[in-house]
C-alpha positions in Angstrom: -1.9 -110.3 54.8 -0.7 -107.5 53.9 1.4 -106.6 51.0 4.0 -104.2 50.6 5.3 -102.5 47.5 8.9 -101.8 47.9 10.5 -100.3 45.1 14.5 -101.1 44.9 15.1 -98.6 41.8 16.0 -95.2 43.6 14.7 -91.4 41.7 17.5 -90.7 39.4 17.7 -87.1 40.9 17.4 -84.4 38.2 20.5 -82.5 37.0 20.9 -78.8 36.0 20.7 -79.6 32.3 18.1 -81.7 32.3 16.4 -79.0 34.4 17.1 -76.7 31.5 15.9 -79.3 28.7 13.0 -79.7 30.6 12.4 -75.5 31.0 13.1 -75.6 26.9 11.2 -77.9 25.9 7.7 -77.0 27.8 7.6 -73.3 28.9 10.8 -71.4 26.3 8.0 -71.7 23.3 5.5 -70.5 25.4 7.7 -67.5 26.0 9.1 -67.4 23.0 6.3 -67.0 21.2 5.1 -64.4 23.6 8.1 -62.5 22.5 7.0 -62.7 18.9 3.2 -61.2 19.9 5.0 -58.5 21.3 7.6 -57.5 19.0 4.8 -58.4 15.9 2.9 -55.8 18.0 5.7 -53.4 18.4 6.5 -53.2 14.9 3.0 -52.4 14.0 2.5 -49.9 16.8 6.3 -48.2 14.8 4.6 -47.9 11.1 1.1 -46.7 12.8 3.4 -43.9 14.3 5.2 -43.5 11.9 2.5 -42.7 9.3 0.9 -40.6 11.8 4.5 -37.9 11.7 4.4 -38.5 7.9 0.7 -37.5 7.5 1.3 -34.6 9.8 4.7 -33.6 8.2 2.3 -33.5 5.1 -0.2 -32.0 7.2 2.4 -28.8 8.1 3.5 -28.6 4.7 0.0 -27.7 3.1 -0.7 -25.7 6.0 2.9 -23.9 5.2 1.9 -23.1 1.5 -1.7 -22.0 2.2 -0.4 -19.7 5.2 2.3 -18.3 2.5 -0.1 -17.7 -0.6 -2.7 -16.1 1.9 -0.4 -13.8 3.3 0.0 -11.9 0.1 -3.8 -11.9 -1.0 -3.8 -10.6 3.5 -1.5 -7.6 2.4 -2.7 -6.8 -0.4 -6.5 -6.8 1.4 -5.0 -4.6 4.0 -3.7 -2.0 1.2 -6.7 -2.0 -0.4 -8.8 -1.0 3.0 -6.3 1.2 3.9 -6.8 3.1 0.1 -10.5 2.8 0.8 -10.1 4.5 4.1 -8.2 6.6 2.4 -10.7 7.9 -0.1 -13.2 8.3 2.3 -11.1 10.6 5.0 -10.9 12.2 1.4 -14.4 12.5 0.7 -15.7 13.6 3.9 -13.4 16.3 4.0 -14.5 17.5 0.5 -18.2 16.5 1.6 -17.3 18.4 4.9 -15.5 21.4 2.7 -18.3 21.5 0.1 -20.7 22.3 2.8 -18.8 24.5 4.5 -18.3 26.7 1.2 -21.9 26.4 -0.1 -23.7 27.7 3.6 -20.7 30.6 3.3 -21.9 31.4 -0.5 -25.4 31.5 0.9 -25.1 33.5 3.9 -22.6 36.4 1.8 -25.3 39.2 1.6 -25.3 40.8 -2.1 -24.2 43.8 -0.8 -21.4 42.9 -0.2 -18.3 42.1 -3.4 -16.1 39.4 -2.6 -12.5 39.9 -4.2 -10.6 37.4 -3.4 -11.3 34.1 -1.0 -8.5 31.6 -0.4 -9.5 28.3 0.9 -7.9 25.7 2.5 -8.2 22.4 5.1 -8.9 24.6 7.4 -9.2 27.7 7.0 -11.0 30.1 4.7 -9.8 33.9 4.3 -12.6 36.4 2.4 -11.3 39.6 1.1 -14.2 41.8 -0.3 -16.2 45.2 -0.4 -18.8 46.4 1.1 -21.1 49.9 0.8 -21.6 50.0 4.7 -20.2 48.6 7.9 -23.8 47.3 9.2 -23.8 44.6 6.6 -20.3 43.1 7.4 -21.4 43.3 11.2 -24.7 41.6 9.7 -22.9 38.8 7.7 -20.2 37.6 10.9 -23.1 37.7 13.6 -25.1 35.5 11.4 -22.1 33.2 10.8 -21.6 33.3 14.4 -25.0 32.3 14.9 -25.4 29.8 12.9 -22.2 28.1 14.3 -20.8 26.3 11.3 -17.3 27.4 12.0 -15.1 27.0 15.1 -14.3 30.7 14.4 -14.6 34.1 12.7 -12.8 36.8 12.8 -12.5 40.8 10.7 -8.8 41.0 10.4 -8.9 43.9 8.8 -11.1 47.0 7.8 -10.2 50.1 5.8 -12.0 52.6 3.7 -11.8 53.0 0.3 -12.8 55.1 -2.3 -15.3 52.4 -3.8 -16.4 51.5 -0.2 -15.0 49.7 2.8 -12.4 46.8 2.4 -12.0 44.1 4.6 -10.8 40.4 5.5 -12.4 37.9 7.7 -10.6 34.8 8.8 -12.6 31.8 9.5 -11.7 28.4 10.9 -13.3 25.5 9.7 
């Protein structure tokens, strides 16, 4: 025979609260602590950041006082090359000027006297005397020549009683 289980006590059907008891008790920790993890990891992620803009705040402000004491030592660098260029646009115009005067000393025959020479930048103005016109004709061809100057020129030519007097102009 056969028996048969028959069970007279119905299910109690669940409520909503103990649905919500039940939902507390078993899976709220669970996210609960979840929660936790995430804020725990939250708050760490905040001070990593946060030391990161602190470090680089830091990071600007050394970068700030290095940029401002170099910038004076910069300036002052850039006055001194400028002086230094200075002195040596200086020099090799004197350089320039000193061999400009000694190849005109050399090439001055002795004939000739100078009286008076006026030099400048640029220009260089001979006044003298010579016994004949041959040798002043002489002296600018072989300045010519030579081609030391952008330009020579007699300005002027009279005859004195001690010989002839003249001026050449030349540009340097």
């Amino acid at each position: 025979m056969k028996k048969y289980r028959i069970n007279l006590v119905t299910k109690k059907k669940e409520d909503f609260v103990d649905k919500l008891v039940y939902f507390a008790l078993h899976y709220l920790r669970y996210i609960i602590v979840l929660t936790q993890i995430v804020v725990i990891g939250v708050f760490f992620f905040r001070f990593q950041v946060d030391q990161e803009i602190i470090d680089l705040k830091e990071n600007i402000a050394q970068k700030e006082e290095i940029f401002n004491v170099t910038t004076s030592l910069i300036t002052e660098a850039k006055e001194v090359n400028k002086k230094i260029t200075d002195t040596k646009s200086v020099l090799n115009r004197q350089l320039k000027f000193s061999h400009s005067f000694d190849y005109l000393l050399s090439t001055i025959p002795e004939e000739i006297v100078l009286k008076k020479m006026n030099l400048d930048d640029k220009h260089i103005t001979i006044d003298g005397l010579a016994t004949n016109i041959n040798i002043i004709k002489i002296f600018i061809e072989k300045v010519k020549y030579d081609k030391q100057f952008k330009s020579i020129v007699l300005s002027t030519i009279k005859r004195e009683s001690s010989g002839l007097s003249f001026a050449i102009n030349i540009d340097i």
